[in-house]
C-alpha positions in Angstrom: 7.8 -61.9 26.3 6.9 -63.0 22.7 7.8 -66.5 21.1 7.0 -67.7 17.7 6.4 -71.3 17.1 7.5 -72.2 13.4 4.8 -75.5 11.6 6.0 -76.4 8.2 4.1 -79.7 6.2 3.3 -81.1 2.5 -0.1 -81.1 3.1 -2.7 -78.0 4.2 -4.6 -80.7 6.6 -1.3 -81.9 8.2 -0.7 -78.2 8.7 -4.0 -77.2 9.9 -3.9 -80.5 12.8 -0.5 -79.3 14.4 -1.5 -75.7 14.8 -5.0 -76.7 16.0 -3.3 -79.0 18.2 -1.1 -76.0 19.3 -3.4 -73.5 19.9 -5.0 -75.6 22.2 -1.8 -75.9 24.2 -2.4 -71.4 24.7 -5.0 -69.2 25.9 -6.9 -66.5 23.4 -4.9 -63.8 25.6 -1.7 -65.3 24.5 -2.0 -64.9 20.5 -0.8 -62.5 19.0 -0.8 -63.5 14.9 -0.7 -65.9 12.5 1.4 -65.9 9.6 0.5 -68.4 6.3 2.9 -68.5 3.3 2.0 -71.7 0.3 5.2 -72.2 -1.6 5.3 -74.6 -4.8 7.9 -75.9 -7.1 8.5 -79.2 -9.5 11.1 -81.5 -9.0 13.3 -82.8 -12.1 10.3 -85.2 -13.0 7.9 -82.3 -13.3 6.1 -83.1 -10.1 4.7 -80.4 -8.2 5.8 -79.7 -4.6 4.0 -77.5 -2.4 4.7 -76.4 1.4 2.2 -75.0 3.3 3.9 -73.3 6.4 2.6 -71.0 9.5 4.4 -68.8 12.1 2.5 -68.5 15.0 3.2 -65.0 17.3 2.4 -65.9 21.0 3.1 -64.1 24.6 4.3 -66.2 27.0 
């Protein structure tokens, strides 16, 4: 069976600790993929927004 585990964070570093923290959590047999996407916008003041998200493909 396949699973996908969903991270989403402000910051690339925040996002890279959970999945490390994840991966640990699996075997190498059990990954499948790794899916990154950056999105970015600006609030009303200007301000950019980003949010760096991964979906992570594993077998159970």
């Amino acid at each position: 069976m396949y699973k996908v585990a969903v991270f989403d964070k402000e910051h690339e570093k925040d996002l890279e600790r959970e999945i490390n923290h994840f991966l640990k959590s699996i075997s190498d047999e059990q990954l499948v993929d790794i899916k990154y996407n950056v999105a970015a916008a600006c609030n009303e003041d200007g301000e950019q927004l980003y949010c760096f998200s991964a979906l992570v493909l594993y077998r159970t």
